[in-house]
MIMITOR-60906 format. One record per residue (C-alpha): residue number from 1; x, y, z. Coordinates in steps of 0.05 Angstrom, whole numbers, plus 32768, in hexadecimal, padded with zeros to 4 digits. Layout:
! residues N
<miza><pos>NUM</pos><x>X</x><y>Y</y><z>Z</z></miza>
...
//
This chain:
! residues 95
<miza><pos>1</pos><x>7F22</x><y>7F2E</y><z>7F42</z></miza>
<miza><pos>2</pos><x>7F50</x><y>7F6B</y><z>7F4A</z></miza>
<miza><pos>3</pos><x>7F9B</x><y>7F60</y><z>7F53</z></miza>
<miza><pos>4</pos><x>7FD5</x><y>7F76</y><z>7F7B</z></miza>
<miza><pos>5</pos><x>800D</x><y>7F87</y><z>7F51</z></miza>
<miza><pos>6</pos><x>8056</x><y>7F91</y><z>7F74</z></miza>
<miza><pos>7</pos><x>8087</x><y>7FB0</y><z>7F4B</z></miza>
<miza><pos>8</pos><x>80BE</x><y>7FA2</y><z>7F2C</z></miza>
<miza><pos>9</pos><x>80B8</x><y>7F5E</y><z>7F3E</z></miza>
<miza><pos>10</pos><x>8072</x><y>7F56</y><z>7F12</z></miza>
<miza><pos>11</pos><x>8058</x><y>7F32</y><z>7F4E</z></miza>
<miza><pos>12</pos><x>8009</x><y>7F32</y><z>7F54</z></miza>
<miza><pos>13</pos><x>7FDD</x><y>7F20</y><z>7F87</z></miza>
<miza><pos>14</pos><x>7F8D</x><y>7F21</y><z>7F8A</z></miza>
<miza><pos>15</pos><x>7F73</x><y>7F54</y><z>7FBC</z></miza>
<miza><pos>16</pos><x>7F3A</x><y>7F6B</y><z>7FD7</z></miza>
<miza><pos>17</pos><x>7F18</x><y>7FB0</y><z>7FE8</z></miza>
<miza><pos>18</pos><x>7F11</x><y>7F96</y><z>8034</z></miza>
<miza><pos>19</pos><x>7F60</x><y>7F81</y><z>8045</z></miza>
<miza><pos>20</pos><x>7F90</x><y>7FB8</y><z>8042</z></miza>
<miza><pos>21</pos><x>7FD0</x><y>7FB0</y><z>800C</z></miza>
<miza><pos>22</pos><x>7FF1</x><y>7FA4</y><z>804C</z></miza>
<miza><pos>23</pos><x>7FCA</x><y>7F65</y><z>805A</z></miza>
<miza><pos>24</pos><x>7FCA</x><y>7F4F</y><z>800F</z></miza>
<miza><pos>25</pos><x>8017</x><y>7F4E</y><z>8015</z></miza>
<miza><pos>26</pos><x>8014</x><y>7F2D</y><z>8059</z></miza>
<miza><pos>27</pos><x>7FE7</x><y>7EF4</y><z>8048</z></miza>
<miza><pos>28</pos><x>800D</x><y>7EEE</y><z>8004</z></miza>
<miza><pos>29</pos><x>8050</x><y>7EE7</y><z>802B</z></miza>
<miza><pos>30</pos><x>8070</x><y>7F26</y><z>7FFC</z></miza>
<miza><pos>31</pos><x>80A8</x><y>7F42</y><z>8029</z></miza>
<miza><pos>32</pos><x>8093</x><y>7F8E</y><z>8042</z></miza>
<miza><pos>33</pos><x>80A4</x><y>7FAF</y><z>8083</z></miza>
<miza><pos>34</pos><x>806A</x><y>7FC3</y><z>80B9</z></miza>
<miza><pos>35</pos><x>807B</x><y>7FCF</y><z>8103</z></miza>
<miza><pos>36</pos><x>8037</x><y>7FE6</y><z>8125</z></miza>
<miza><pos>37</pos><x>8007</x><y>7FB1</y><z>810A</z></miza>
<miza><pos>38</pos><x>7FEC</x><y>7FD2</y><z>80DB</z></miza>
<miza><pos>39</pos><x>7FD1</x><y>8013</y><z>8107</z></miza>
<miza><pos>40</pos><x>7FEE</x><y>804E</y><z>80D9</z></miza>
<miza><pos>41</pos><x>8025</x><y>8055</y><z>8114</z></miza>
<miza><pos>42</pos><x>806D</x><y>804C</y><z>8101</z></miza>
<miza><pos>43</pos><x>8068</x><y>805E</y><z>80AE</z></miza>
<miza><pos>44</pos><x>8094</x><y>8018</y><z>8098</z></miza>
<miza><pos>45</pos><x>8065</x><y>7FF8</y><z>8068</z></miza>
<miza><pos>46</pos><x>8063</x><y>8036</y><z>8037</z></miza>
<miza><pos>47</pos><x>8059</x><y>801C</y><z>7FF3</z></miza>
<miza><pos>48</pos><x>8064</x><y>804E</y><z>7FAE</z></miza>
<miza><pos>49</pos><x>801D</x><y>804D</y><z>7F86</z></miza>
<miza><pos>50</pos><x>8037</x><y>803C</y><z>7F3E</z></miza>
<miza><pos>51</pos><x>7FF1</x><y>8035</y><z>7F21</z></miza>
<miza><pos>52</pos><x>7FA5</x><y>8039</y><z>7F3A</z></miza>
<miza><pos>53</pos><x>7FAC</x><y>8077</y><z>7F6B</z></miza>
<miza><pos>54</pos><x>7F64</x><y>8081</y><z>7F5A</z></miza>
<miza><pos>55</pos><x>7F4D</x><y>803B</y><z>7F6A</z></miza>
<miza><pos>56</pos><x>7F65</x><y>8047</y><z>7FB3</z></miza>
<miza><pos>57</pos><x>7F43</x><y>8052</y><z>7FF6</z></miza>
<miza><pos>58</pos><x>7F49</x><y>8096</y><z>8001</z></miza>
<miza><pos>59</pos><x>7F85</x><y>80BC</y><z>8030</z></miza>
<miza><pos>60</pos><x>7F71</x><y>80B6</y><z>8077</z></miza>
<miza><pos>61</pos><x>7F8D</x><y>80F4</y><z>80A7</z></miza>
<miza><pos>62</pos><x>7FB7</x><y>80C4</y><z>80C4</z></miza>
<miza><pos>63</pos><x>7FE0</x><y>80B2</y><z>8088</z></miza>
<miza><pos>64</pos><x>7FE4</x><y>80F6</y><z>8070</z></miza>
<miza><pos>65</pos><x>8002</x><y>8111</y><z>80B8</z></miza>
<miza><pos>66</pos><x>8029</x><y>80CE</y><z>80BB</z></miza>
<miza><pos>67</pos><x>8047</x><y>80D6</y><z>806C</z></miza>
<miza><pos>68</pos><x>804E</x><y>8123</y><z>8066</z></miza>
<miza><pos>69</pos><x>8047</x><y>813E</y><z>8025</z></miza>
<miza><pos>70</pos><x>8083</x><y>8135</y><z>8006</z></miza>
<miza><pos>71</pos><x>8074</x><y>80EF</y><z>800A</z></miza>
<miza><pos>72</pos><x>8030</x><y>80F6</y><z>7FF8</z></miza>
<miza><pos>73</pos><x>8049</x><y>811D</y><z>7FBA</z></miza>
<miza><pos>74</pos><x>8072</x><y>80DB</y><z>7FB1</z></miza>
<miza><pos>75</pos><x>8040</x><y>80B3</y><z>7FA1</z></miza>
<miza><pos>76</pos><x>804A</x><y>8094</y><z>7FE9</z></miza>
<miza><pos>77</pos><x>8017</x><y>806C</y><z>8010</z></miza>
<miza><pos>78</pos><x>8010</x><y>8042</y><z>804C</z></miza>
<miza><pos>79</pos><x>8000</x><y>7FFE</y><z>802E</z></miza>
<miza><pos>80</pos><x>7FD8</x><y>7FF1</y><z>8077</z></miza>
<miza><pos>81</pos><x>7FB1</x><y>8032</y><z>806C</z></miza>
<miza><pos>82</pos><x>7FA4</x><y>8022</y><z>8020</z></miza>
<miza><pos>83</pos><x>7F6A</x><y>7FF7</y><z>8008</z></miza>
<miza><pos>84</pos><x>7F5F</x><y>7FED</y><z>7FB6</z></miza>
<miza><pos>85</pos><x>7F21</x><y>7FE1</y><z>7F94</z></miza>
<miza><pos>86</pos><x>7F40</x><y>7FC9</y><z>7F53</z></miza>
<miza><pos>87</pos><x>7F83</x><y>7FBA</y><z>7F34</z></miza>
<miza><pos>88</pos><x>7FB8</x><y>7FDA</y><z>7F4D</z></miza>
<miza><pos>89</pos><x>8006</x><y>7FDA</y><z>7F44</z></miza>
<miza><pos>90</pos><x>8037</x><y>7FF0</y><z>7F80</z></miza>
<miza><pos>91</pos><x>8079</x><y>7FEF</y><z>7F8F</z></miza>
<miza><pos>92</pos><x>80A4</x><y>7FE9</y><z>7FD6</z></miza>
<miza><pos>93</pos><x>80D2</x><y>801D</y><z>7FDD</z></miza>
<miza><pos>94</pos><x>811D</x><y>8001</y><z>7FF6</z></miza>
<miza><pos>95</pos><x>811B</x><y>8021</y><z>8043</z></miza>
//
């Protein structure tokens, strides 16, 4: 099964390609901000890509308009926005 990895804590959590990183970190009770409920709306649950940008879902319009591209450039997502299809390492940037 594919994992979650959160660093620099070296947490990991299994995930699947149908729940968003948001809702992996939800359900796993790993602290990360969201406001909206998940609906690409308010940008808090941005997470850094460390490893496995290409085993992601890929940028929805949304993200991109709600990130910008310096973000984007960043190595930013939106961790409700963002679904993996095999191991994957993140971190969540200090707001």
């Amino acid at each position: 099964m594919a994992k979650l990895t959160v660093l620099p804590e070296n947490t990991s959590y299994p995930l699947s390609a149908s729940v968003s990183l948001l809702n992996t970190l939800l359900k796993n009770a790993h602290p990360i901000q969201h406001k909206c409920g998940g609906k690409a709306q308010c940008g808090t649950c941005r997470i850094r890509i460390i490893e496995g940008a290409g085993k992601l879902s890929p940028l929805s319009e949304i993200e991109r308009r709600r990130l910008g591209e310096e973000n984007l450039s960043a190595g930013l997502r939106l961790a409700c926005q963002t679904y993996a299809f095999a191991d994957v390492s993140i971190e969540i940037p200090k707001t």
